[in-house]
N, C-alpha and C positions, 0 to 999 in steps of 0.2 A: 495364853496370854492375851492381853484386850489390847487392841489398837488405840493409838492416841490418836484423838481428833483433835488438831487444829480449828481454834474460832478466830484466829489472828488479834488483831489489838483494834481500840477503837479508842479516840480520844475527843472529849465533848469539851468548851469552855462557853459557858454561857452567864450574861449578866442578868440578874433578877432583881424587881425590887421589894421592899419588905416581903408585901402581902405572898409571890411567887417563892422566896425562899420560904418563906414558911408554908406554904402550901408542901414542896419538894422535900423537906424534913419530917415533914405530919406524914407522908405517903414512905416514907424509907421508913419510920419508926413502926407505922403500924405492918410491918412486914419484920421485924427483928424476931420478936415475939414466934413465927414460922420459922425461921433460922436462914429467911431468906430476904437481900437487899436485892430491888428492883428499882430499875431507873428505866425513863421511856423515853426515849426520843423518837422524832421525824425517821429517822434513817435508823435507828436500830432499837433493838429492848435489851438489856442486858439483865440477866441475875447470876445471882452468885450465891449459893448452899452454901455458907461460910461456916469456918470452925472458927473455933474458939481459943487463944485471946483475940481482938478485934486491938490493933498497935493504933495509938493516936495521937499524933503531935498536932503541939500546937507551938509557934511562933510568933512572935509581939517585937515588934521596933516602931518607937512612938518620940516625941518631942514636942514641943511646945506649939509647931507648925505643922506635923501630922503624925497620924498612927496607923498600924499595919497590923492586923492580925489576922494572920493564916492557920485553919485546922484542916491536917490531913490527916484521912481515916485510910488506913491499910485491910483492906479484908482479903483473905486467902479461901479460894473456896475448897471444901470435900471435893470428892473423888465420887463422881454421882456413878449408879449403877448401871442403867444403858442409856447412854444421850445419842442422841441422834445428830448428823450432821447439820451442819449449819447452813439452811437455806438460803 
């Protein structure tokens, strides 16, 4: 039976504008097509071998004085065959 490695949790929130979100969107899309999302920060790299569906909500609360719309992607990654601990 394979040991589970703990990677613990990381939590990023960063503000972009235009040109940087799309930069960060162009760099996750062209990794899907691999089956793999990579995101890269200062303090860490995360990726995720992800299965398939990919869950995506989206939320919208708007009025005449402002609007709000949140998309959250859920990815669950596979079950990779030998990973190595996390440095």
């Amino acid at each position: 039976m394979r040991e589970k490695i703990d990677y613990g949790e990381f939590e990023k929130e960063v503000e972009l504008n235009k040109e940087e979100l799309k930069e960060f969107l162009q760099k996750m899309l062209e990794k899907i097509d691999n089956g793999r999302i990579e995101c890269e920060f200062k303090e860490r790299d995360i990726y995720v071998d992800f299965e398939e569906p990919i869950k995506v909500k989206v939320e919208y609360k708007g009025s005449s004085e402002s609007e709000l719309l949140k998309v959250t992607f859920e990815i669950r990654g596979k079950q990779l065959p030998e990973v190595p601990p996390f440095q």
